[in-house]
C-alpha positions, 0 to 999 in steps of 0.5 A: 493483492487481496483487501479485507474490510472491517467497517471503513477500515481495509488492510492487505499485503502484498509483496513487491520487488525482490521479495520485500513485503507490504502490510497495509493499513487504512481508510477507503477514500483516505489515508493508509500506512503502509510498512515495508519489510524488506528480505534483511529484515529493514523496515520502513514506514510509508504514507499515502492516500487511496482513492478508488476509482471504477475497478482501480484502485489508486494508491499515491505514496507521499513520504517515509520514515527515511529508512533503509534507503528510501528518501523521505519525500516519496511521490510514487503511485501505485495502480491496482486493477480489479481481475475480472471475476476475482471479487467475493 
C-alpha cells in the first residue's frame, strides 16, 4: 500500500481479497474513510481509526454503511508493515 500525504491529510489504495478495491481517505493519528468497491461494482463505505505505531501502521475498522454484505458493526484490524528500504 502506497500512502500520499498532503499536510495531515493521507490517502491510498489497495486491493484486497478477490480483487475488491480499497480508496482510503484520512488523518495520521485519526479517523479514515475507506470505500470498498468490489469486482460487481458493490460499494461500501467503512470507518476506522489509524494509528502509527513504529514501522506499522494500524488500521482499526469500526462500522459500515451495511451494504453489500457486510454488517454494520465491523470490528476488524488491519496491520501494515513498513517494507524495509521502500520509503522515499
Amino acid at each position: 500500500m502506497v500512502v500520499t500525504q498532503e499536510g495531515c491529510t493521507f490517502r491510498s489504495s489497495f486491493v484486497g481479497i478477490a480483487g475488491t478495491k480499497h480508496k482510503v481517505v484520512g488523518t495520521v493519528n485519526g479517523s479514515i474513510t475507506v470505500t470498498r468497491s468490489t469486482l460487481e461494482g458493490c460499494v461500501t463505505v467503512m470507518k476506522a481509526t489509524v494509528v502509527r505505531n513504529g514501522d506499522r501502521l494500524n488500521m482499526q475498522f469500526s462500522e459500515t454503511n451495511g451494504t453489500c454484505n457486510l454488517p454494520k458493526s465491523f470490528p476488524q484490524l488491519r496491520v501494515w508493515q513498513l517494507v524495509p528500504g521502500s520509503a522515499p
